[in-house]
Residue, then its C-alpha position, 0 to 999 in steps of 0.5 A: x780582485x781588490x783584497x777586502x772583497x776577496x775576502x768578503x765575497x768568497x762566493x765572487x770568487x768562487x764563481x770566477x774560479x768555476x769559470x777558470x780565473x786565477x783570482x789575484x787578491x789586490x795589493x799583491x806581489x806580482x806587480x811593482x807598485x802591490x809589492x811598493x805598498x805591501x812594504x809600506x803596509x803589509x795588512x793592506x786591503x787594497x782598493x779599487x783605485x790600487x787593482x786597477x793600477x795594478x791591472x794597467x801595470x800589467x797591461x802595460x805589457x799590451x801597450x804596444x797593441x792598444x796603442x796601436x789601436x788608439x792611434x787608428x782611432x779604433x778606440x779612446x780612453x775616458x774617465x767618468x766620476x763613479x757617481x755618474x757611472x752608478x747612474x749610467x748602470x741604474x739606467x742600464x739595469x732598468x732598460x736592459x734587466x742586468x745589473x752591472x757590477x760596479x767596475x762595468x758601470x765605466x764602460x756602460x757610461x761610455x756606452x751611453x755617452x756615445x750613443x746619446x753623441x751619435x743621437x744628436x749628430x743624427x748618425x748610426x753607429x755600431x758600440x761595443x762595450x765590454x759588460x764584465x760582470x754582474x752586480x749581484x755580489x755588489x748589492x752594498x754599493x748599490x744600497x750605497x749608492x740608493x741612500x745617497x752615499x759617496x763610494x768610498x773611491x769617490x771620497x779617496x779621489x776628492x781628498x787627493x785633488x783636494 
């Protein structure tokens, strides 16, 4: 969990912690690339790009199993701009009635993507998604998102490529 919101949204926390996680506040010191940026910045707060960096550094210890699974053509990777993503989940809450938490929004775009694909090909196809989580402990970013402003991650990738 990215540090400023598990600073910020004990009550997140809290309800993963009822449920058995182990909350890991993001940089931290399990990981290569936490430790590299707590050297460089010990009051880090993290981001969202950093978490999931650290995630796939962690995953990494499965690669041999997803790849396995990509090379059968059993899944695939995509990335999406988080604005298209945040309509994907506006659209997702309004058809559905659950509001996705920010990160599922990736996957719910996907989703969508696929079945609008499989609508234009005219096939039937089964699509599973992984909805992680609600959104109603990420209100701010929707109200954000509602007024026409850039997620902060948004502007950090437009700078980088810039």
């Amino acid at each position: 969990m990215v540090k400023v919101s598990a600073e910020q949204k004990p009550y997140r926390r809290a309800l993963m912690e009822t449920y058995g996680a182990k909350v890991i506040p993001s940089p931290s010191d399990e990981t290569h690339a936490g430790r590299a940026i707590l050297a460089d910045n010990p009051q880090s707060t993290g981001s969202l790009g950093i978490a999931i960096g650290e995630a796939v550094e962690v995953a990494l210890g499965n690669k041999t199993l997803i790849s396995h699974l990509v090379e059968l053509g059993l899944i695939e990777t995509r990335a999406y701009p988080q604005l298209n993503c945040f309509a994907a989940g506006v659209m997702f809450a309004r058809t559905e009635g659950i509001l996705p938490e920010p990160e599922a929004n990736h996957a719910v775009k996907g989703a969508i993507d696929e079945a609008l694909r499989c609508q234009e090909e005219g096939i039937s196809r089964t699509i599973l998604f992984n909805l992680c989580g609600h959104g109603h402990f990420d209100m701010q970013s929707y109200i954000d998102y509602h007024a026409g402003l850039q997620p902060l991650e948004q502007i950090e990738f437009k700078s980088a490529i810039e």
